[in-house]
C-alpha positions as a Python dict, from the first residue, in 0.01 Angstrom:
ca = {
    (1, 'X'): (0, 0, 0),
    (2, 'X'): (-147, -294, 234),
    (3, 'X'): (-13, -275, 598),
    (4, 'X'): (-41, -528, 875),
    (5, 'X'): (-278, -492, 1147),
    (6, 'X'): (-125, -511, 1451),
    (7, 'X'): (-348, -405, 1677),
    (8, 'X'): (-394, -631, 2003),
    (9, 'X'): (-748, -630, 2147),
    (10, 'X'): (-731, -509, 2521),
    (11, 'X'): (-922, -490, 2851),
    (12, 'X'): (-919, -227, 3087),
    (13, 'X'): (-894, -388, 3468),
    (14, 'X'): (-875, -137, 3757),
    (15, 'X'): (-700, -279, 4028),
    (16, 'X'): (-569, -154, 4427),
    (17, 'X'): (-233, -207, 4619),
    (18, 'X'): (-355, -480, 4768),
    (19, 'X'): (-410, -700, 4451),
    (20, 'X'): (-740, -668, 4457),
    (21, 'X'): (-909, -633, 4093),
    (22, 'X'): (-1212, -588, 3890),
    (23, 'X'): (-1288, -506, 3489),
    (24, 'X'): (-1587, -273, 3593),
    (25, 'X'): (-1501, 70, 3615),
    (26, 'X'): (-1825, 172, 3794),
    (27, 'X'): (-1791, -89, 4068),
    (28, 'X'): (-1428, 88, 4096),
    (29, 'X'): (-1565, 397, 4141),
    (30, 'X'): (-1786, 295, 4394),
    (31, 'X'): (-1497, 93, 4618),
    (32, 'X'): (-1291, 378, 4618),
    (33, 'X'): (-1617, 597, 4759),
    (34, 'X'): (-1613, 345, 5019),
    (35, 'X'): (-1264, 309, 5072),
    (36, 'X'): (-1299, -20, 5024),
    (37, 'X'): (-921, -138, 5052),
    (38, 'X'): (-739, 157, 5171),
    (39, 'X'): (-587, 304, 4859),
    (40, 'X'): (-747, 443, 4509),
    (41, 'X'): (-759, 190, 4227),
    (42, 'X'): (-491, 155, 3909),
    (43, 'X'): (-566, 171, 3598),
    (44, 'X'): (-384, -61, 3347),
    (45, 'X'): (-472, -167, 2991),
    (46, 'X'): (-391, -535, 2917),
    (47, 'X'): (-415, -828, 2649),
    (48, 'X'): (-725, -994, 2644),
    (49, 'X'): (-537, -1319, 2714),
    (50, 'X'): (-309, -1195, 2934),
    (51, 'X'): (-273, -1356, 3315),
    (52, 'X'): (-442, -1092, 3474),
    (53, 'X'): (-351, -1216, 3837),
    (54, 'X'): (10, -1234, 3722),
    (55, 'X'): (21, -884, 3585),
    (56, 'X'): (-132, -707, 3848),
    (57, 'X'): (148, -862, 4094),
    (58, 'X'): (405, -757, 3849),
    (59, 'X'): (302, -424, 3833),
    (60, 'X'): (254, -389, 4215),
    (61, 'X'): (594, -476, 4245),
}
């Protein structure tokens, strides 16, 4: 039985309320030890092509 592959390669980007947002979860780690912008960082898992800029704004929102 053959099946499809489906699978969608992804990125990780960490990201803070105020937009702000990196793909290095060490140098996330390190803002937030800071407090670098106020709040924790976010952690979502996106397409590699996707509009990074536009889906941290949509998921602030």
């Amino acid at each position: 039985m053959d099946s499809l592959n489906t699978s969608t390669q992804t990125q990780l980007i960490y990201y803070w309320l105020d937009g702000y947002w990196i793909t290095d979860p060490e140098e996330a780690e390190l803002m937030d030890s800071i407090n670098a912008f106020g709040s924790l960082h976010q952690v979502a898992e996106l397409p590699l092509e996707a509009d990074i800029d536009a889906e941290v704004r949509r998921l602030l929102s």
